[in-house]
C-alpha positions in Angstrom: -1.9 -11.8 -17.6 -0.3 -8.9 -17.6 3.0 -9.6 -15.2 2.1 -7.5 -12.7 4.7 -8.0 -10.0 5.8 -6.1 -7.1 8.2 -7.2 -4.1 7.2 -6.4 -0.5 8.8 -6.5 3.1 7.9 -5.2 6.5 10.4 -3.9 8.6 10.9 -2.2 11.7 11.6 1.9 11.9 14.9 1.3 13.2 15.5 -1.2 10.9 14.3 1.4 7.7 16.1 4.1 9.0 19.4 2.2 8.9 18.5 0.8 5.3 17.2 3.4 3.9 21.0 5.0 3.1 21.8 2.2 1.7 19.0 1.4 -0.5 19.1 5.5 -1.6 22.0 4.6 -2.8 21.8 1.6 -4.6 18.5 1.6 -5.9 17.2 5.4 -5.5 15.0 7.7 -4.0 11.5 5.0 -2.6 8.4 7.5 -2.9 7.4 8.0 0.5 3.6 7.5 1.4 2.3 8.6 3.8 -1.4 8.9 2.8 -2.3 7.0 0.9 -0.8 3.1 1.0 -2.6 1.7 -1.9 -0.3 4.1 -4.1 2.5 2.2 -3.4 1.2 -1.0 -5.4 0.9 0.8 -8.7 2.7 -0.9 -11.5 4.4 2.8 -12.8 5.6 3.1 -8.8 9.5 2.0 -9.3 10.4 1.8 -5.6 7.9 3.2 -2.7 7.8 2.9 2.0 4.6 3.3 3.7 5.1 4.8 6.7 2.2 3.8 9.6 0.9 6.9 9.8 -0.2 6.0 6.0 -2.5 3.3 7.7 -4.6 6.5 8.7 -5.0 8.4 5.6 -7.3 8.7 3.0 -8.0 5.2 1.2 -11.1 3.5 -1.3 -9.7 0.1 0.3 -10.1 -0.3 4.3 -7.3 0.0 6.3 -9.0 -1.3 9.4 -6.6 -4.7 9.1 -3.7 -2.4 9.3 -3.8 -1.8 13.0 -5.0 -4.9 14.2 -2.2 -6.9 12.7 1.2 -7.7 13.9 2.3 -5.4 11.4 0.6 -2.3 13.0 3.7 0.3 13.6 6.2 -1.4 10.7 7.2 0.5 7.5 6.2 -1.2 4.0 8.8 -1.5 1.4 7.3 -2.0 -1.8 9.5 -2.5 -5.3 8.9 -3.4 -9.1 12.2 -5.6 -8.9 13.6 -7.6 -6.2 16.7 -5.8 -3.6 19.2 -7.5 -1.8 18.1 -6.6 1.2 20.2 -8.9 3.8 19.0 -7.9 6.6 14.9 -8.6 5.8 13.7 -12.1 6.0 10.4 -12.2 5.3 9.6 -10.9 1.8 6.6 -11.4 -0.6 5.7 -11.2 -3.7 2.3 -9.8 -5.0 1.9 -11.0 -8.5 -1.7 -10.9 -11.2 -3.7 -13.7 -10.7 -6.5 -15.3 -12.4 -8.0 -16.4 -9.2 -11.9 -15.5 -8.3 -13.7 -16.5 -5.1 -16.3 -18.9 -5.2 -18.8 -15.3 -3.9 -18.1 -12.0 -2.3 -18.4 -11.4 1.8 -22.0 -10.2 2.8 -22.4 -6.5 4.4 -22.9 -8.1 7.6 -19.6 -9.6 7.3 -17.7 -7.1 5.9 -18.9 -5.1 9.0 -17.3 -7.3 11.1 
């Protein structure tokens, strides 16, 4: 595998807006999306936030999920390398994996 790796969070706006100086700071401008979320997850993205109005836009993969989640309304922060990011407790890490269902959903249930 290759060692694809990016760190995640969710977070509040209130919350982004008060880390976002911070994090300019310390780690740089993030790329902001707010089209297109999938963008965010490419390997040659340093350091990206997905906006919820990004949830909306154009995308090959559907969004649907987005804004029936408990995450509808929160800003993604998406990074090739881990922050110290204090006030975020939840993170995740999306990392390559060999892993392969057993088949693919139907149309009917992809529908629903």
């Amino acid at each position: 595998m290759a060692g694809y790796q990016k760190f995640c969070c969710w977070m509040d706006q209130a919350v982004w807006m008060e880390l976002s100086k911070v994090l300019k700071r310390e780690a740089g401008e993030p790329i902001e999306e707010t089209r297109i979320p999938c963008r965010s997850l490419r390997a040659s993205q340093e350091i990206g936030v997905v906006f919820p109005s990004a949830w909306e836009g154009f995308c090959r993969r559907r969004t649907s999920w987005y804004r029936a989640s408990g995450k509808a309304g929160k800003v993604l922060l998406v990074s090739n390398r881990a922050l110290d990011l204090s006030r975020i407790e939840t993170r995740i890490v999306i990392t390559e994996s060999d892993f392969r269902p057993d088949r693919f959903p139907d149309a009917s249930e992809l529908d629903q």
